[in-house]
N, C-alpha and C positions, 0 to 999 in steps of 0.2 A: 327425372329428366335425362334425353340422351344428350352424349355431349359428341362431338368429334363428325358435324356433318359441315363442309363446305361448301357455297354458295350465296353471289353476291347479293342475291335476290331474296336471301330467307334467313333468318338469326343463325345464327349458331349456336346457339345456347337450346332454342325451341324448336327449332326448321321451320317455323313458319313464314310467311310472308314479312319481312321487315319493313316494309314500306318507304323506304329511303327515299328523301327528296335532295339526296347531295344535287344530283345534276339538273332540278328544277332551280329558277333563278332568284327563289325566295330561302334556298336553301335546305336542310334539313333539320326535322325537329331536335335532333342528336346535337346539333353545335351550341344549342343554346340551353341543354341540359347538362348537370352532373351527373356525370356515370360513374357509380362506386368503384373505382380500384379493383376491391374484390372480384366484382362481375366480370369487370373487362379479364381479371387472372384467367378465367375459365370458361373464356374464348380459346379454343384448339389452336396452334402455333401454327396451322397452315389456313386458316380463317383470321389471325390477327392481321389489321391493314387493310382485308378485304369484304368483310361483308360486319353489316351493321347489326348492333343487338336490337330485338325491337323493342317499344317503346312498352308492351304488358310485361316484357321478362324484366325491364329498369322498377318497373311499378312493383312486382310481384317483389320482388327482391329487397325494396327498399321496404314494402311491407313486410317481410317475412324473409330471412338473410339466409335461415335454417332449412327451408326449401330445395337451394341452390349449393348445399354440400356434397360433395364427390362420394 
């Protein structure tokens, strides 16, 4: 996995499309999920705050932790 790409539009962890519904008025799938700690660590310090992980890299991760080591 690469890590270290910024945009608010696309994970950071994957680059893909995050699909964020913050600014829809149902919200986003993220607020009503746990996002392991771990995960959120290795969000790039200039992506943390700003772009969303998406919801396959939350799945992937929680199936499989050893995946997402540096």
């Amino acid at each position: 996995m690469s890590l270290g790409y910024s945009d608010e539009m696309n994970c950071p962890i994957c680059t893909k499309a995050n699909h964020c519904g913050l600014a829809d008025s149902a919200g986003c799938w993220c607020m009503q999920e746990a996002i392991p700690r771990e995960l959120l660590d290795l969000v790039p310090a200039e992506s943390k705050g700003q772009a969303c992980i998406c919801v396959a890299c939350v799945a992937a991760f929680k199936a499989n932790e050893g995946l997402f080591k540096r």
